[in-house]
N, C-alpha and C positions, 0 to 999 in steps of 0.2 A: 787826810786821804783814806779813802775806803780799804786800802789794806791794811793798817794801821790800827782801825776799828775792828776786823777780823783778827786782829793781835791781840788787840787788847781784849774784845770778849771772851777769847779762849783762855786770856788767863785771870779772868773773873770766874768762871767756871769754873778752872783747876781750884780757885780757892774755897767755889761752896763746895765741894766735895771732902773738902780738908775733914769735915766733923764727921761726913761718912767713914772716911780711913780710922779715923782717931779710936769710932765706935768699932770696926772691923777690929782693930788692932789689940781692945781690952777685949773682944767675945775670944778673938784667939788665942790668949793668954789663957783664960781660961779651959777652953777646950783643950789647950796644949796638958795643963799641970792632970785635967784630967786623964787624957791618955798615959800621961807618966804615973796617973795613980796604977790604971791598970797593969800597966805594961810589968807592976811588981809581981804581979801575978805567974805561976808558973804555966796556966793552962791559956796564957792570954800571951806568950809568948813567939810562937808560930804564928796567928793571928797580925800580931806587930808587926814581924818580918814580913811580911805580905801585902801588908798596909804600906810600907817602909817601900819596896819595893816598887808597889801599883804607884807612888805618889812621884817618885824618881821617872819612871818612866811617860807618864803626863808630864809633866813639865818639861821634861827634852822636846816631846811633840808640839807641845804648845810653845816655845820657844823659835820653832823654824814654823817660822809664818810669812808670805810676800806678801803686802797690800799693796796690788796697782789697781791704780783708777778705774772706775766701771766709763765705758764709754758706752752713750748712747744712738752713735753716728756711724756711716760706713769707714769704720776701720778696722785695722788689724785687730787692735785690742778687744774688742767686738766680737771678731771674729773667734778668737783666742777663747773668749770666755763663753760663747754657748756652743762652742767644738767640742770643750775639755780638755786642746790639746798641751795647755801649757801646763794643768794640773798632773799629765800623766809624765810630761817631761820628767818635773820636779818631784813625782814622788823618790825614786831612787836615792834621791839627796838629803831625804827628809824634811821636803819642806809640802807646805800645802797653801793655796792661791786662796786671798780674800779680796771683793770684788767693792772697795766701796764707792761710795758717790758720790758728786760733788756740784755745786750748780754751777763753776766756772774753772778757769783756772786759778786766779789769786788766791780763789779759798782751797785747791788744791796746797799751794806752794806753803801755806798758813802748815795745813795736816803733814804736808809733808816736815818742815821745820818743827812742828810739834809732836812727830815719832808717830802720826795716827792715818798717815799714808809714806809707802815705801817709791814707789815708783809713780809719775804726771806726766800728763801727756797734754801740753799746755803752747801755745802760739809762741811768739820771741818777746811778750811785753811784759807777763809774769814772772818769768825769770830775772827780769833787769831790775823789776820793784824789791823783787826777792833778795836779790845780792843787795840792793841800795837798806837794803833792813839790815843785811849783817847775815844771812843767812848761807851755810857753806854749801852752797847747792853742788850740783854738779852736772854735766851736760855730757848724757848719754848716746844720744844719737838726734840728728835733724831728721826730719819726715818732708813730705812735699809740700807747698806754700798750700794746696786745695784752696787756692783764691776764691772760686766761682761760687764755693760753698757755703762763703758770707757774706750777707749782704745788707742793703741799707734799705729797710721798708717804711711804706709811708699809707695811710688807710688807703683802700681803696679809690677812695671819691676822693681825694684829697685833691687841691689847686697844686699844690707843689708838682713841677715839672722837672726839674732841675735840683744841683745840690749849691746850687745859687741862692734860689727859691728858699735854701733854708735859713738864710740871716734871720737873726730874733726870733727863731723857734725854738720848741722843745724838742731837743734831740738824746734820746733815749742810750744807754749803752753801761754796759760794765766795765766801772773802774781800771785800767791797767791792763785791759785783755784787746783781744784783736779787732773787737768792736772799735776802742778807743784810739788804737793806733788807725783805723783803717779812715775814719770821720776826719782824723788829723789831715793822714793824707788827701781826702777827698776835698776837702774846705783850700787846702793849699793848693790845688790844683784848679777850684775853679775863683782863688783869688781871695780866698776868705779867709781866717784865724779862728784858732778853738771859740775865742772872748767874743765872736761874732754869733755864736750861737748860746740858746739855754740850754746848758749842759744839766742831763738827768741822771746821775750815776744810777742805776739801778741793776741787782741779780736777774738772770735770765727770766726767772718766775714771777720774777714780782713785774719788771716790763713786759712781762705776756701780757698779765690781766690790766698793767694799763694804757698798754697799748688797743686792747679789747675793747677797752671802756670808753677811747676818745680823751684821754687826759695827755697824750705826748703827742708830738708832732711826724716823728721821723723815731726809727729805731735800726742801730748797727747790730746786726745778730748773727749765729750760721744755725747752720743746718741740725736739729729737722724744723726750728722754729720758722725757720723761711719758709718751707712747704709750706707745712701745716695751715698758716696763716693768710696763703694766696689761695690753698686748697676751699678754707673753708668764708673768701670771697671777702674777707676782714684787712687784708691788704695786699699790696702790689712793689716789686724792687722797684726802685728807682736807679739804684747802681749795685754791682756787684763788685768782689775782691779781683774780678779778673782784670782782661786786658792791660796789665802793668800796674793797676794801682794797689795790688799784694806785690812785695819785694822780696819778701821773709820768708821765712823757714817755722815751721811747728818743730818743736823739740819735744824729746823723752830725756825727762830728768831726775835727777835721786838727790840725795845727802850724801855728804861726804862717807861719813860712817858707814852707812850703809854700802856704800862702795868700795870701804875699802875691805869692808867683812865679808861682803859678795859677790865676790868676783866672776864666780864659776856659775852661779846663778845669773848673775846678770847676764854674760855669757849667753847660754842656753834662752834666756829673755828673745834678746834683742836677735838668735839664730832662728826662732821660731816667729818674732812679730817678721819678719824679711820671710819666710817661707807663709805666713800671712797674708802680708803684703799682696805680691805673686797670686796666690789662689784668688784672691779678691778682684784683684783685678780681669782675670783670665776669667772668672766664671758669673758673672752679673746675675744672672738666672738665678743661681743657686744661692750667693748672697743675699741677693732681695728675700727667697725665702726665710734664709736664715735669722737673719733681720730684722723680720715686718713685722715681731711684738716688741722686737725692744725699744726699736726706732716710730711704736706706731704709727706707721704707713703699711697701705699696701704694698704691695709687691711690683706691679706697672709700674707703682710711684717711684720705687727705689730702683726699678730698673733704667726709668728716666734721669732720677738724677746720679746714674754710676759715671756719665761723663763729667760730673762736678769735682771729681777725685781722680787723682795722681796714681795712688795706692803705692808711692814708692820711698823707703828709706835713701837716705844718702847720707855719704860719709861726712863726715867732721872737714872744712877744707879753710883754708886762707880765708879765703871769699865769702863764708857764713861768718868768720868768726870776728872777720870786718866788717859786716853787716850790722852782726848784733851791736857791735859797738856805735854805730851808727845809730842805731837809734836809743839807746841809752845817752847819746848825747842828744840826743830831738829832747828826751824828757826831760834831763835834764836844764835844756834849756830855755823847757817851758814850762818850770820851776815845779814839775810833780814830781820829781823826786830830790830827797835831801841832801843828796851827795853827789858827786862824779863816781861812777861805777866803773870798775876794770874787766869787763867780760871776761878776760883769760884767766881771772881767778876761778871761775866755774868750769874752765875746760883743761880736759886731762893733755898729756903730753902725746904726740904718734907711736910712740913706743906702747902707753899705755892704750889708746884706742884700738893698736893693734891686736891688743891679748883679749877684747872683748867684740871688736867686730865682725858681721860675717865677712867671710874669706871673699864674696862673689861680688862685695862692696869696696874691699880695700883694692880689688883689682881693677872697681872705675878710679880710682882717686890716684 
């Protein structure tokens, strides 16, 4: 399975790195013994304590760091990060916001499990692969299913009319992500099975170009690949997430650790993605500007697809967290994952949801 390969090359990596440490670790020995030669010194005294001092005080700052996901879509997070407002939240706490990237969700859940992402903002099927690896995730808030915003494309000129039409094709999609659940659902509904079609696991970038190229047949993808792609006359949906065939819920999720060490951070997160939310939704105008380089589109363009988006957090309830179980059992019992998975191992108790969600959210619930 493709998450599996994301696991394992990250710790192929950690191991070439091993001879870089090794060599750090002998230069700083030495740099150390030299400083201790100085430090004998009476007029290199004052100088040390200053040194002593400046090095103490970097490494507290560089110690409080949040890494959540850079999103390139309309959403809060989005929002958040060319606002600045969730950097100026967090200064007082001493922390400071890193924005990184990611081309999907699975390979988020990979960084997050490997300490080199703090906070994902990931559909309901990377979470289920996640826990089925072992991993202590943890399920911070649900977001709105934004159905409409993924969809199934197929070339323009393409014969395929239907998702009939697609038996014995090549159908494009990332591993474990909402592409793969959404094709499951599709194929099931119009009477078909995954084994009915050629399944092309492929990263969002790498099925751009070969979808570009005429080598797939059909690709599950969201937004802004679906514009971009109709925009520039290369292809056409055949079906989208909407109309019932999205069930689910997008989650914001952390590690354990991290949760249990940030509370008060996470907090101020998730009160600020919900006052997010809110703007985004109420001011389409101004989001498209905000926007139109990170999502490269225009602005018409992102003002058109602002009814593709929910723009709303919701609370933690019965009915998501039955949901997600639900389809933790689809995979597994179409043998992509190695286990039977307990969803409620990733999610906190109402007690605990309570001390971290906003107030104007526990009052729907």
């Amino acid at each position: 399975m493709e998450y599996f390969k994301y696991k394992f090359a990250y710790s192929i990596r950690r191991r070439m790195t091993r001879r870089h440490a090794l060599l750090a670790f002998g230069y700083s020995l030495i740099l150390s013994t030299t400083l201790f030669s100085c430090s004998n010194s009476p007029d290199n005294s004052q100088q040390q304590a200053t040194l002593s001092a400046s090095n103490v005080t970097t490494s507290n700052a560089a110690d409080k760091v949040i890494k959540i996901v850079r999103s390139k879509q309309l959403t809060a997070l989005a929002v958040l990060e060319q606002k600045g407002i969730l950097r100026e939240r967090l200064k007082p706490l001493g922390y400071r916001v890193e924005w990184p990237e990611f081309a999907a969700g699975p390979q988020q859940l990979e960084a997050l499990n490997a300490g080199a992402l703090d906070i994902a903002s990931t559909a309901e099927s990377p979470p289920i692969f996640s826990q089925a690896a072992g991993a202590p995730l943890v399920y911070l808030a649900a977001n709105s299913s934004d159905g409409r915003a993924v969809s199934l494309l197929v070339p323009k000129n393409s014969p395929i009319q239907s998702v009939k039409d697609l038996k014995g094709k090549k159908v494009a999609f990332q591993k474990a992500s909402i592409g793969h659940y959404l094709i499951v659902r599709a194929l099931e509904k119009a009477g078909l099975k995954l084994s009915d079609i050629e399944s092309v696991g492929l990263a969002p970038p790498d099925a751009n170009v070969a979808f570009s190229q005429g080598k797939i047949d059909a690709w599950f993808i969201w937004e802004p690949f679906v514009t971009r792609n109709v925009q520039n006359n290369s292809g056409r949906v055949l079906v989208d997430g909407g109309n019932g065939l999205r069930d689910t819920n997008n989650f914001i999720s952390t590690n354990r650790k991290f949760y249990e060490e940030n509370r008060e951070v996470i907090k101020v997160f998730l009160d600020e993605v919900q006052k997010a939310q809110t703007w985004a939704k109420n001011n389409p105008k101004e989001l498209a500007q905000l926007l139109a380089e990170t999502t490269q589109l225009d602005p018409p363009t992102l003002e058109v697809m602002h009814d593709k988006y929910d723009f709303t957090l919701v609370p933690i309830t019965e009915v998501i967290i039955n949901k997600q179980q639900e389809v933790a059992e689809k995979w597994y019992n179409l043998g992509l994952i190695p286990k039977k998975v307990n969803v409620r191992d990733g999610f906190l108790t109402p007690e605990q949801y309570a001390e971290i969600t906003p107030k104007e959210l526990l009052a729907k619930n």
